[in-house]
Each structure stands twice: as C-alpha cells, then as structure tokens.
Z-matrix of the N, CA and C atoms (Angstrom, degrees):
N
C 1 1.453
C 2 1.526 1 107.93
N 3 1.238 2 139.28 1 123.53
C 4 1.226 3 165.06 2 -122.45
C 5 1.846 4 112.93 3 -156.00
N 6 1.213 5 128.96 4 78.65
C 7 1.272 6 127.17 5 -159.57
C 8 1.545 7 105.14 6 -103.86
N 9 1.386 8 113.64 7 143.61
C 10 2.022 9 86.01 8 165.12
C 11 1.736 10 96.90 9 -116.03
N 12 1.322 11 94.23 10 -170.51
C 13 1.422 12 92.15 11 -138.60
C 14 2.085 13 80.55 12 -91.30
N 15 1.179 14 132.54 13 5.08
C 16 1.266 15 106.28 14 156.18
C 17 1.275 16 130.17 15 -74.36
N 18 1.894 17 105.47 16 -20.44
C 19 1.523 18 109.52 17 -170.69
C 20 1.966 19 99.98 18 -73.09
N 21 1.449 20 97.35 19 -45.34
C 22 1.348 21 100.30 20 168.97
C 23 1.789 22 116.37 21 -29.15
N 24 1.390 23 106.32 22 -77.69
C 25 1.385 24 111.31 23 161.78
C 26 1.424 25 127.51 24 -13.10
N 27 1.184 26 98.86 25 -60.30
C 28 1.594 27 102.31 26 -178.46
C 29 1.368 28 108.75 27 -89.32
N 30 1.141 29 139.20 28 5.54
C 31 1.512 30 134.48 29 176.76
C 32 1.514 31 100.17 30 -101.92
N 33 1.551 32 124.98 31 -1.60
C 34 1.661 33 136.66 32 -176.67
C 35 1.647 34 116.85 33 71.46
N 36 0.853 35 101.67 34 48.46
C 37 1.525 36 130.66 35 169.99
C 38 1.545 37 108.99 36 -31.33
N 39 1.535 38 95.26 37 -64.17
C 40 1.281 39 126.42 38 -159.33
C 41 1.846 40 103.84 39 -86.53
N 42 1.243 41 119.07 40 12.03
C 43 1.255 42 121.01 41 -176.83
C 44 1.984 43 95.34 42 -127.33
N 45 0.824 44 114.82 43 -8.55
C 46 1.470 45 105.12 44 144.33
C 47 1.533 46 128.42 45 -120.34
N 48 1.390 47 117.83 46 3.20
C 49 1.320 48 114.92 47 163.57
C 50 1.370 49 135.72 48 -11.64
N 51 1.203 50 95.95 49 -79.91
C 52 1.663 51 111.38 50 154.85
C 53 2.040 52 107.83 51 -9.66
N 54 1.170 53 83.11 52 -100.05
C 55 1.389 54 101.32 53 -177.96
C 56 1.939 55 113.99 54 -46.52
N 57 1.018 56 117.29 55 -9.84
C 58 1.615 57 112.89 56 172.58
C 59 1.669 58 84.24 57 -103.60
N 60 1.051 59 166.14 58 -13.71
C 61 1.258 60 142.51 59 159.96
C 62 1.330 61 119.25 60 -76.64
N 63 1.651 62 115.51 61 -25.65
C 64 1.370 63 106.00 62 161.44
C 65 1.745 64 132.78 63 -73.84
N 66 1.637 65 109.05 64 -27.02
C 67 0.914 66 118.22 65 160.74
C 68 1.717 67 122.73 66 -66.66
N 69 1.487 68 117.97 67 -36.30
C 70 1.441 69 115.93 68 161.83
C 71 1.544 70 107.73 69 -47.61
N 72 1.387 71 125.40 70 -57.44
C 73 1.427 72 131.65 71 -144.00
C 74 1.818 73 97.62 72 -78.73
N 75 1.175 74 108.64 73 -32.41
C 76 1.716 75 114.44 74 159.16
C 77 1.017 76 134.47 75 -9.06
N 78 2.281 77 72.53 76 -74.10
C 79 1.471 78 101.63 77 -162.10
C 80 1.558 79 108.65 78 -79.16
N 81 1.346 80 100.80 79 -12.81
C 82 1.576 81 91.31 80 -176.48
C 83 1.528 82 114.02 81 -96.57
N 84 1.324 83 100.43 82 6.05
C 85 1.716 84 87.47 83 178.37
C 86 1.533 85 97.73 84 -115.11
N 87 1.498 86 110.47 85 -4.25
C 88 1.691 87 97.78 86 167.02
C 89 1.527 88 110.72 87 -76.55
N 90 1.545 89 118.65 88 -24.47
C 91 1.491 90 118.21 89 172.42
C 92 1.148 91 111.39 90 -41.16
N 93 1.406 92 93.50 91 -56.87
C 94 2.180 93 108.83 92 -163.57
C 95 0.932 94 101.70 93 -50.02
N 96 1.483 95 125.25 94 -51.66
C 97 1.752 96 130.58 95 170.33
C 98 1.261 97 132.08 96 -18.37
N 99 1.482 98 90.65 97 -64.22
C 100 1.241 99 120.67 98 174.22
C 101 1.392 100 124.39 99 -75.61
N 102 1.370 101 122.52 100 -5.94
C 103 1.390 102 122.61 101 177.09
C 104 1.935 103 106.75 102 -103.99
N 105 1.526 104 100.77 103 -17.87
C 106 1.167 105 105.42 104 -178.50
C 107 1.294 106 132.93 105 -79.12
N 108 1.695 107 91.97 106 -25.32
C 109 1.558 108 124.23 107 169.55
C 110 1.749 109 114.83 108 -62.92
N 111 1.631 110 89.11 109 -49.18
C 112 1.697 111 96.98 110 -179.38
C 113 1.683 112 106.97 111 -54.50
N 114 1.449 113 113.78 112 -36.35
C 115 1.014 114 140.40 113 -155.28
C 116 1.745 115 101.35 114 -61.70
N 117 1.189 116 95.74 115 -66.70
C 118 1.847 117 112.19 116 -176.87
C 119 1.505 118 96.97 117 -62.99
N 120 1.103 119 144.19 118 -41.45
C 121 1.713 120 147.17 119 -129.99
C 122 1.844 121 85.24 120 -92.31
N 123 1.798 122 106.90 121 -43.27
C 124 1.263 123 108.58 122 -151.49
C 125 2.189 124 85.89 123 -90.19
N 126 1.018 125 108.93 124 -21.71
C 127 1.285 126 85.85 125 169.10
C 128 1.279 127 136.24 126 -101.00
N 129 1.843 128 107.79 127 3.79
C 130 1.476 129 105.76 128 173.68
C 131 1.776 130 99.74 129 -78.48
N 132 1.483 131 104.95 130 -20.97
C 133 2.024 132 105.52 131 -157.28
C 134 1.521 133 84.08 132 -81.61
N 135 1.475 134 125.08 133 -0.35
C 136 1.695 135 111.91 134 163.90
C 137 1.288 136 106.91 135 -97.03
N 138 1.390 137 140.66 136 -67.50
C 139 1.386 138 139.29 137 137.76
C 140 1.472 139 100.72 138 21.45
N 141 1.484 140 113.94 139 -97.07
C 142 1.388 141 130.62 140 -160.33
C 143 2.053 142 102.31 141 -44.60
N 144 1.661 143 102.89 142 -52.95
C 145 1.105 144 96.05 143 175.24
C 146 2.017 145 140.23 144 -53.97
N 147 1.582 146 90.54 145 -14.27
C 148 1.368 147 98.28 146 -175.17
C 149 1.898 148 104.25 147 -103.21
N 150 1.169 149 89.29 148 -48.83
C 151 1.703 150 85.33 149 165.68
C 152 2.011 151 109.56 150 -45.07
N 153 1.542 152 114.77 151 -55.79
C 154 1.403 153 105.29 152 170.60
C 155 1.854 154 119.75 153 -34.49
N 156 1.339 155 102.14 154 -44.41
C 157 1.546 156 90.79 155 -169.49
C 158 1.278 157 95.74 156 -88.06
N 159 1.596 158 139.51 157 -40.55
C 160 1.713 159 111.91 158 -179.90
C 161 1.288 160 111.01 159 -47.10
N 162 1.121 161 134.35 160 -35.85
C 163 1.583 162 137.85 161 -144.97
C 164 2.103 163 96.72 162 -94.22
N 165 1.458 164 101.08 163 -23.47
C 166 1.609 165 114.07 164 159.99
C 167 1.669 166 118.47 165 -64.89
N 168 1.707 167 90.92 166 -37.34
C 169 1.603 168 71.78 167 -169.64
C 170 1.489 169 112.95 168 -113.67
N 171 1.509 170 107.37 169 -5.39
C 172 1.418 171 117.67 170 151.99
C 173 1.590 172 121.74 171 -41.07
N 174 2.011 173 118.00 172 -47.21
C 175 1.078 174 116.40 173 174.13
C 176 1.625 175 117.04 174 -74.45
N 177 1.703 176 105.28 175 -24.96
C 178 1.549 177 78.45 176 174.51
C 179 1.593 178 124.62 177 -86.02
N 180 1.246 179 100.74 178 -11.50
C 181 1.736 180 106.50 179 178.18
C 182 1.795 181 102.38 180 -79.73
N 183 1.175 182 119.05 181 -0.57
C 184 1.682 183 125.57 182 179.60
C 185 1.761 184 93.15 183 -91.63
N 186 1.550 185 109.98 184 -41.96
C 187 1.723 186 116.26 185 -174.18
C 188 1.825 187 102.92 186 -63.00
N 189 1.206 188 87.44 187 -52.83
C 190 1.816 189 89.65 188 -176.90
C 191 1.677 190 120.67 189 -47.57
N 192 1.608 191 107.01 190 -63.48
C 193 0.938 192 104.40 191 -176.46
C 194 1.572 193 113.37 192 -70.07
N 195 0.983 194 128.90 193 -49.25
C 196 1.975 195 121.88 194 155.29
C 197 1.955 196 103.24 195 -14.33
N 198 1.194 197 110.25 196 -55.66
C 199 1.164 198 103.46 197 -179.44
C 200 1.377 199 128.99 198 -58.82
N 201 1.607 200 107.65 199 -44.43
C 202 1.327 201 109.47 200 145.19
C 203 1.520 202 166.30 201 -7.04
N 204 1.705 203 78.37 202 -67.56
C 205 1.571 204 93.80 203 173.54
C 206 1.478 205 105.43 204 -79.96
C-alpha cells in the first residue's frame, strides 16, 4: 500500500500527528534501551570470561606454592 501524502491529508493525518511522534520518540528510546542492555550483558559475558581464567590461574599458582611449603 503506497499512499501520497495528500491522500494522507485527507484521511487526517495531521490530526494525529502529534501522537505518532510521540510514539516514534518511544520507540526510539526503547531501542537505545535495548542496545544498551545488549551492551552491558555482552560486556559482563566478557568480564565473567576473564575473571574465569584469573580465578584458573590463581588456583594453580595457590597449587604451586602449596607445593612449596
């Protein structure tokens, strides 16, 4: 469906305007949300991944020196 913007006009376009820019402006800050979210999630599952290997080599440098003493 293909409208131009006089038919728009006459179907009262312009009498909810308003209200489709608030719903645009919404939608675009629920994106941001949502990209910010992806954002944190993807850098704690890197986080988490590097803490995994200190906490790897923390136990083997805990094995060594045990051996040590």
């Amino acid at each position: 469906m293909h409208s131009s913007i006089h038919e728009l006009v006459e179907l009262g376009i312009m009498e909810i305007l308003e209200e489709i820019n608030d719903i645009s402006d919404c939608a675009s800050r629920e994106k941001k949300l949502e990209d910010a979210i992806q954002k944190m999630k993807d850098d704690t599952n890197k986080m988490d991944k590097k803490l995994k290997k200190l906490n790897s080599i923390n136990n083997t440098l805990g094995a060594v020196i045990d051996e040590l003493d």
